[in-house]
Structure formats: structure tokens, C-alpha cells
SELOBA-189211 format. One record per residue: residue number from 1; residue in one letter; chain; x, z, y of N, C-alpha, C in turn. Coordinates in Angstrom, 3 decimals. Example, Ala and Ser with C-alpha at 12.3 -4.5 7.8 and 13.67 -1.06 7.14 Angstrom:
<nodes>
+-----+---+---+----------+----------+----------+----------+----------+----------+----------+----------+----------+
:   k : r : c :      n_x :      n_z :      n_y :     ca_x :     ca_z :     ca_y :      c_x :      c_z :      c_y :
+-----+---+---+----------+----------+----------+----------+----------+----------+----------+----------+----------+
:   1 : A : A :   13.190 :    7.800 :   -5.690 :   12.300 :    7.800 :   -4.500 :   13.200 :    7.800 :   -3.300 :
:   2 : S : A :   12.850 :    7.080 :   -2.250 :   13.670 :    7.140 :   -1.060 :   12.900 :    7.870 :    0.030 :
+-----+---+---+----------+----------+----------+----------+----------+----------+----------+----------+----------+
</nodes>
This chain:
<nodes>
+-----+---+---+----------+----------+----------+----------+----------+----------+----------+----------+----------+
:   k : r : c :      n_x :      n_z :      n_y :     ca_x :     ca_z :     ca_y :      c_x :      c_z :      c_y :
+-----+---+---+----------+----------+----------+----------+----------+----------+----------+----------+----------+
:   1 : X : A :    0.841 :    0.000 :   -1.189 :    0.000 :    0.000 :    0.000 :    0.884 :    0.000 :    1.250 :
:   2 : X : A :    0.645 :   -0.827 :    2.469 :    1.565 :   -0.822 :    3.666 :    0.453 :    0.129 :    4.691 :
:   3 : X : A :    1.358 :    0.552 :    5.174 :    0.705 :    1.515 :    6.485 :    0.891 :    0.665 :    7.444 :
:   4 : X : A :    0.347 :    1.067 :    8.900 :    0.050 :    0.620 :    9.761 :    0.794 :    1.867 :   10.364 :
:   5 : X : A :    1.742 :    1.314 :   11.545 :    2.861 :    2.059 :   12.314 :    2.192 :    2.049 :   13.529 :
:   6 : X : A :    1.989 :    3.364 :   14.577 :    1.532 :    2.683 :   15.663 :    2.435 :    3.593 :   16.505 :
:   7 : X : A :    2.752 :    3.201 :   17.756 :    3.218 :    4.507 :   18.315 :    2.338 :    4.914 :   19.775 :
:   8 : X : A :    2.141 :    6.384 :   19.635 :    1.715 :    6.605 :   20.942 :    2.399 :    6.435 :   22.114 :
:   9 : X : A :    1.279 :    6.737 :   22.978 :    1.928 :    5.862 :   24.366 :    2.893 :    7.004 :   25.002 :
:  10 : X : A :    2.807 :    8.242 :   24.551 :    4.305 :    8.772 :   24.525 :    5.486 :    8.412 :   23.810 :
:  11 : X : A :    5.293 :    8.149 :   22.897 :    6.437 :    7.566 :   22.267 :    6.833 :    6.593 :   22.573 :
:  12 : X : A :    5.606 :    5.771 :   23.421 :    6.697 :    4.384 :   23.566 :    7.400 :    5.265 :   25.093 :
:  13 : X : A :    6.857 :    5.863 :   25.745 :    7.501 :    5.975 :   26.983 :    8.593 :    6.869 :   26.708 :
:  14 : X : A :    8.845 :    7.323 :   25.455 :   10.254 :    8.051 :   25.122 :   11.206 :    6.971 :   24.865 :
:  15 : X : A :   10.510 :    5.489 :   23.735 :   11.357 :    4.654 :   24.163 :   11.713 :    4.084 :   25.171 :
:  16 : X : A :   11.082 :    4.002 :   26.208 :   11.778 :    3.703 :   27.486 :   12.252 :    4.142 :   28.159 :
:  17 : X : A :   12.249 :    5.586 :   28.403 :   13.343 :    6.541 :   28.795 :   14.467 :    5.984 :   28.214 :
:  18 : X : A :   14.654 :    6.544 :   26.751 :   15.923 :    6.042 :   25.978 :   16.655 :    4.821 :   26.382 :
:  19 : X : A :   15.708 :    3.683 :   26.461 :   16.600 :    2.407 :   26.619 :   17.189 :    2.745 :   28.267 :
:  20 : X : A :   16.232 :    3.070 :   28.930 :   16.347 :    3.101 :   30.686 :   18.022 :    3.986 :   30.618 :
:  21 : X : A :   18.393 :    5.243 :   30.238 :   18.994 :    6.165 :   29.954 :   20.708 :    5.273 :   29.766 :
:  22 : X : A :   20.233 :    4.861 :   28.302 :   21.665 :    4.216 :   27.828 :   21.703 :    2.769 :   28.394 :
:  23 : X : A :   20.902 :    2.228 :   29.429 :   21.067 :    0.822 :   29.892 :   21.871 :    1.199 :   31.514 :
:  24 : X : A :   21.656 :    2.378 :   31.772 :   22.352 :    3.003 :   32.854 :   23.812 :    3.620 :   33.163 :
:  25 : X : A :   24.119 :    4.419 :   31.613 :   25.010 :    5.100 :   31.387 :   25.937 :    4.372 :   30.448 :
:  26 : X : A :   25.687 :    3.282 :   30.076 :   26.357 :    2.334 :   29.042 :   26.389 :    0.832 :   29.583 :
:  27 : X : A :   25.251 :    0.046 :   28.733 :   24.885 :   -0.875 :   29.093 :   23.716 :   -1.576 :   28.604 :
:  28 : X : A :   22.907 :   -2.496 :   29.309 :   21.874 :   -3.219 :   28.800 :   22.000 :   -3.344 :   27.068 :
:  29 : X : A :   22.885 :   -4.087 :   27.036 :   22.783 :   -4.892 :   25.824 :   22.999 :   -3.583 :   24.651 :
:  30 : X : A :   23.634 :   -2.293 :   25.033 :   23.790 :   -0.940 :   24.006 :   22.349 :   -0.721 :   24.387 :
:  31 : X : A :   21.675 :   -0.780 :   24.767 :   20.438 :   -0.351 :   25.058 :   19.843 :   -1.111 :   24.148 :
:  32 : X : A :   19.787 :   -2.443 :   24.188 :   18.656 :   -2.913 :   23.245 :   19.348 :   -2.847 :   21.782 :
:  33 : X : A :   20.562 :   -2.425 :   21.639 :   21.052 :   -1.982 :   20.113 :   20.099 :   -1.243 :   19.509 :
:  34 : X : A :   20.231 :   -0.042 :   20.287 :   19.640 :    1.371 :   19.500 :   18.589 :    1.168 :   19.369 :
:  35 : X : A :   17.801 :    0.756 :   20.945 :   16.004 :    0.500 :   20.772 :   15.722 :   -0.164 :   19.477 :
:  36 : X : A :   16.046 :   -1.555 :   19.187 :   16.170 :   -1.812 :   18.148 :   16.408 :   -1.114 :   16.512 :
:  37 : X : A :   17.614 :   -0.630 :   16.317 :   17.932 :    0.089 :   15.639 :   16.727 :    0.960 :   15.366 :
:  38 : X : A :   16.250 :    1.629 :   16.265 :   15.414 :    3.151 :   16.233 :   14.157 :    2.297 :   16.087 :
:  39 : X : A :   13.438 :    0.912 :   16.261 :   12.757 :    0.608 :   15.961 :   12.631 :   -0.065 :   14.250 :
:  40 : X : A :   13.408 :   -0.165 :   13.873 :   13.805 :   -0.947 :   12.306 :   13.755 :    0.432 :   11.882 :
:  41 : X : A :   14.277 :    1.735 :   12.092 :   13.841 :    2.670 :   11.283 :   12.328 :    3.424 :   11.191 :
:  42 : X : A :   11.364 :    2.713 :   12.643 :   10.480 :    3.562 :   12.661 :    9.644 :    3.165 :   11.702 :
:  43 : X : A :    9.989 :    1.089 :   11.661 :    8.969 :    0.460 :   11.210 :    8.708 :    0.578 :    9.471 :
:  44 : X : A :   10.307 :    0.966 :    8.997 :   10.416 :    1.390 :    7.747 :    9.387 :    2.065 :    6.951 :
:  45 : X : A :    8.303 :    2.983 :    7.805 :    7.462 :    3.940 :    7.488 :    6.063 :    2.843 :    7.140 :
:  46 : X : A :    5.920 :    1.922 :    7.301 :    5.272 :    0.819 :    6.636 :    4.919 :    0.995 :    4.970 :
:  47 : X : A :    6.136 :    1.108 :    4.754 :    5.612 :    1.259 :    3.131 :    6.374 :    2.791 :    2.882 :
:  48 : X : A :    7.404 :    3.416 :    3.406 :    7.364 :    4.446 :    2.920 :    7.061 :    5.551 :    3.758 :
:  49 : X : A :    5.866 :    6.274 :    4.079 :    5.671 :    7.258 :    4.946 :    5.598 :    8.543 :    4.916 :
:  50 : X : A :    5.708 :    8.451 :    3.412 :    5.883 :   10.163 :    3.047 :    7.586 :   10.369 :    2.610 :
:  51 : X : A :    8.307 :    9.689 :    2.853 :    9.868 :    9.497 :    2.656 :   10.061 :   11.480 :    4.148 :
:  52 : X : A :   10.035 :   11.046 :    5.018 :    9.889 :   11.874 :    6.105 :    9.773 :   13.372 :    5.523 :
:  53 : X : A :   10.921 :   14.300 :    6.482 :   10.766 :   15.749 :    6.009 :    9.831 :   16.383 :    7.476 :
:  54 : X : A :    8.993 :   17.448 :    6.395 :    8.749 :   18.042 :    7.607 :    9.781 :   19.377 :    8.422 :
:  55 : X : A :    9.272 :   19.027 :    9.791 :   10.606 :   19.345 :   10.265 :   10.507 :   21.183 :   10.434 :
:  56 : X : A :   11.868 :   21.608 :   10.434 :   12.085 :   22.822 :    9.895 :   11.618 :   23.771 :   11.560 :
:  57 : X : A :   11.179 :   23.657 :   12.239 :   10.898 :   24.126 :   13.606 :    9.204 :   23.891 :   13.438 :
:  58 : X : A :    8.898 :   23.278 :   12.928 :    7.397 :   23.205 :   12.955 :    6.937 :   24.206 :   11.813 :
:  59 : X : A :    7.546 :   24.113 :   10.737 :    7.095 :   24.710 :    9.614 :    7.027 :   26.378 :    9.791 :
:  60 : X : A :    8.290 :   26.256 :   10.533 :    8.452 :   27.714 :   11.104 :    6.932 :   28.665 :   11.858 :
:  61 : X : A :    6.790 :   27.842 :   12.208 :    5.249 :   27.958 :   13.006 :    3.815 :   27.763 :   12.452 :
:  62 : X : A :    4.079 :   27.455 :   10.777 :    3.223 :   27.022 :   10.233 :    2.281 :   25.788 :   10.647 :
:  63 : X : A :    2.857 :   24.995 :   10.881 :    2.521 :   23.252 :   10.762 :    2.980 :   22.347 :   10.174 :
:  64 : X : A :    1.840 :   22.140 :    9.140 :    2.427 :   21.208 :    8.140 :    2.741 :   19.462 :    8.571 :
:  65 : X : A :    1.693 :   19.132 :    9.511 :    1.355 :   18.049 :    9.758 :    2.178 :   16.665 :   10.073 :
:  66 : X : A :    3.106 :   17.409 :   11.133 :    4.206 :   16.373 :   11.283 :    5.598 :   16.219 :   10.408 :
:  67 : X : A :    5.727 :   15.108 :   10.124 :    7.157 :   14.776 :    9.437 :    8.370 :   13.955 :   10.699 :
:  68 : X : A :    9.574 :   14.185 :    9.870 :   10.417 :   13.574 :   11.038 :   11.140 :   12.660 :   10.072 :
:  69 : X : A :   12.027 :   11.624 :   10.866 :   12.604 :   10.793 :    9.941 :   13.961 :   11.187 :   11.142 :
:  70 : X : A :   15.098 :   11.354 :   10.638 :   16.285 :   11.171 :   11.431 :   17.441 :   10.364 :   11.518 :
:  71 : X : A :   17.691 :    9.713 :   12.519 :   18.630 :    8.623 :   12.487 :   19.501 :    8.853 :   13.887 :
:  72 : X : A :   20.788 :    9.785 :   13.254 :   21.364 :   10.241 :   14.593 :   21.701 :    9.714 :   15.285 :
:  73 : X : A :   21.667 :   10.295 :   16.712 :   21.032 :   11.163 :   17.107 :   19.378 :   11.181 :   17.064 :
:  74 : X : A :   18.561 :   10.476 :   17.065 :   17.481 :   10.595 :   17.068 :   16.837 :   11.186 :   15.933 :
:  75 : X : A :   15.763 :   11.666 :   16.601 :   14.790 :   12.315 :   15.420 :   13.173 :   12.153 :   15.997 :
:  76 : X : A :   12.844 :   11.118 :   14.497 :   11.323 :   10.650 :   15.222 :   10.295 :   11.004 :   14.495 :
:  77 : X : A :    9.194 :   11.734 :   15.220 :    8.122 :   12.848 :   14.725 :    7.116 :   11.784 :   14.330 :
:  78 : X : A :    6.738 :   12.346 :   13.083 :    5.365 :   11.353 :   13.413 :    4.666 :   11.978 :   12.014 :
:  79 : X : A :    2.979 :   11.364 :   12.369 :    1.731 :   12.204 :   11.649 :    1.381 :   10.988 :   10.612 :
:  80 : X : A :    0.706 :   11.207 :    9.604 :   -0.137 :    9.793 :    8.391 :   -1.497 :   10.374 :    8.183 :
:  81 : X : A :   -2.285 :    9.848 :    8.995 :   -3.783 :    9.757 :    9.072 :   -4.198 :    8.853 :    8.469 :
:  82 : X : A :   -4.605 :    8.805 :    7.326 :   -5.708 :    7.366 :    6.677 :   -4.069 :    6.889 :    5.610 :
:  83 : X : A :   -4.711 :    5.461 :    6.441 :   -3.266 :    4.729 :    6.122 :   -2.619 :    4.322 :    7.643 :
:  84 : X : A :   -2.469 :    5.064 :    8.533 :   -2.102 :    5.041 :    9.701 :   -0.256 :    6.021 :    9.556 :
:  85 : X : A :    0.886 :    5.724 :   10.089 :    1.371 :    6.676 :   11.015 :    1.425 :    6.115 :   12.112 :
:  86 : X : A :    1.454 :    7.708 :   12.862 :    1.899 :    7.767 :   13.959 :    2.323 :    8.330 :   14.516 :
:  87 : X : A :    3.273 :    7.317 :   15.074 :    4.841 :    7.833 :   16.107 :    4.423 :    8.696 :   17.109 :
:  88 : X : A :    4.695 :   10.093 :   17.168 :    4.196 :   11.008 :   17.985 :    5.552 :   11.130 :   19.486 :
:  89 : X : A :    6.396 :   11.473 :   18.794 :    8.175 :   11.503 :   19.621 :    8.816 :   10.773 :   19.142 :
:  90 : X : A :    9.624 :   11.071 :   19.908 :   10.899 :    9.913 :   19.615 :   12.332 :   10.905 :   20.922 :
:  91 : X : A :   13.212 :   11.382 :   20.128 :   14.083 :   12.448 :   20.995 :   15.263 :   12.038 :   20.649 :
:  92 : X : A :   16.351 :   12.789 :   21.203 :   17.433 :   13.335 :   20.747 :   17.633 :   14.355 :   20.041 :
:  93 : X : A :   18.135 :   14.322 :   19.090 :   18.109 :   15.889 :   18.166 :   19.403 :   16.760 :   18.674 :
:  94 : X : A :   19.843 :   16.489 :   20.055 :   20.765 :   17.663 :   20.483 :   19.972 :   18.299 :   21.496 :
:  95 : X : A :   18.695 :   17.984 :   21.810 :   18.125 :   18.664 :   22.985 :   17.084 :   19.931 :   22.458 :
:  96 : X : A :   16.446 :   20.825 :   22.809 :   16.026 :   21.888 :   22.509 :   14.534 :   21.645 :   21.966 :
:  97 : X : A :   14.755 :   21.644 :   20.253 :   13.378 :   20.714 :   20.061 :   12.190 :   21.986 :   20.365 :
:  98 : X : A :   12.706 :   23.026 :   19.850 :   11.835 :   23.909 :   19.389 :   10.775 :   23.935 :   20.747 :
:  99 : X : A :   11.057 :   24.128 :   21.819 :    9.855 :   23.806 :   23.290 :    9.747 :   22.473 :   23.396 :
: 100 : X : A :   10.766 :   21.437 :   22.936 :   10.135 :   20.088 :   23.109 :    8.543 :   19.900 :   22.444 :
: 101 : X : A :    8.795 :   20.364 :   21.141 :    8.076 :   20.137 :   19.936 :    6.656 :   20.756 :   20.456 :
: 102 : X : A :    7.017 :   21.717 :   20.585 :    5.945 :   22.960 :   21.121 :    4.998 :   22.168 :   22.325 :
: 103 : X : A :    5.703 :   21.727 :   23.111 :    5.151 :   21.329 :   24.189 :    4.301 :   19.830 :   24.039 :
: 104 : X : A :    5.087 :   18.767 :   23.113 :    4.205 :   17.830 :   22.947 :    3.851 :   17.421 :   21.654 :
: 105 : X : A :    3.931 :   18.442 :   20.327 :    2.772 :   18.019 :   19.366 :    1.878 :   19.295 :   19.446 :
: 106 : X : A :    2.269 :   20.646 :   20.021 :    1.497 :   21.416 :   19.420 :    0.823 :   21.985 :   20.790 :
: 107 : X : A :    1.188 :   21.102 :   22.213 :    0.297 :   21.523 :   22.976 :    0.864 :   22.813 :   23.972 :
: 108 : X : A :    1.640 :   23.476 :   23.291 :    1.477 :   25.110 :   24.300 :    2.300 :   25.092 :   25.708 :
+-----+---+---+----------+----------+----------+----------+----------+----------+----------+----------+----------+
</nodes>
């Protein structure tokens, strides 16, 4: 069975941070590397979507819901509704997930 990848419109605007970020501090063309890159891994979740761990900061808190897939530095959150995922974040895994996380899957 193939899933259907979608990403929210936060996530895409995390990808555009990201590209905006390293198209500034690097260059365009490293920019559309990774975007890329980080997109070939998101899309992966197509056929395998339960591959994804759930991540150890959520669980902590008792939430099962989200899984992460990691491709360093990044680490990309995402939920499987139906036959849906979806791309919730999209981060750096050196930045402070535990209030990232908090703040945009679980709201507080």
C-alpha cells in the first residue's frame, strides 16, 4: 500500500526557513542540496511509514502519536492518519526540541 505524504503548511515553511537559512550562510545551490535531500527522505514514507521512531521527548510526555525519521542534522516529525502522513516539523536536531516539540505538536 503507498501512503500519501503531505506536509503541513508549517512544515513547508520550516522548509523554507531551512533553504532561506543555508542559501544565506552558504549558498543557493547548498540550499537546494539539502532541500532536496530532506525531501527524498520525507517522500520515502510513501511506502514505508511506520519505518519512523517515536521520538524519545514525546514519549516522555506520554505521546504516542508522532514518529520522527532522522537524517542529520534534521529530524522530521510526522503523524499516519488513514493512509495519510503527515509532515508535522521539519528541524534541526541540535536545537532545543523538547519546547520546540511542545510548542508545535502538542500545543502548550
Amino acid at each position: 500500500m503507498r501512503y500519501q505524504v503531505q506536509l503541513t503548511d508549517k512544515a513547508g515553511r520550516d522548509l523554507e526557513s531551512i533553504r532561506d537559512y543555508i542559501a544565506e550562510s552558504d549558498s543557493p545551490a547548498n540550499a537546494d542540496r539539502v532541500l532536496d535531500v530532506v525531501l527524498d527522505v520525507v517522500m520515502m514514507l510513501e511506502q514505508f511509514p511506520e519505518r519512523g521512531a517515536h521520538p524519545r521527548e514525546l514519549l516522555a510526555l506520554g505521546h504516542e502519536e508522532y514518529r520522527q525519521i532522522v537524517h542529520r542534522p534534521w529530524r522530521i516529525f510526522y503523524r499516519i492518519v488513514g493512509s495519510h502522513a503527515y509532515i508535522a516539523l521539519i528541524a534541526d536536531g541540535r536545537r532545543d526540541m523538547r519546547t520546540l516539540l511542545a510548542q508545535r505538536l502538542l500545543g502548550a
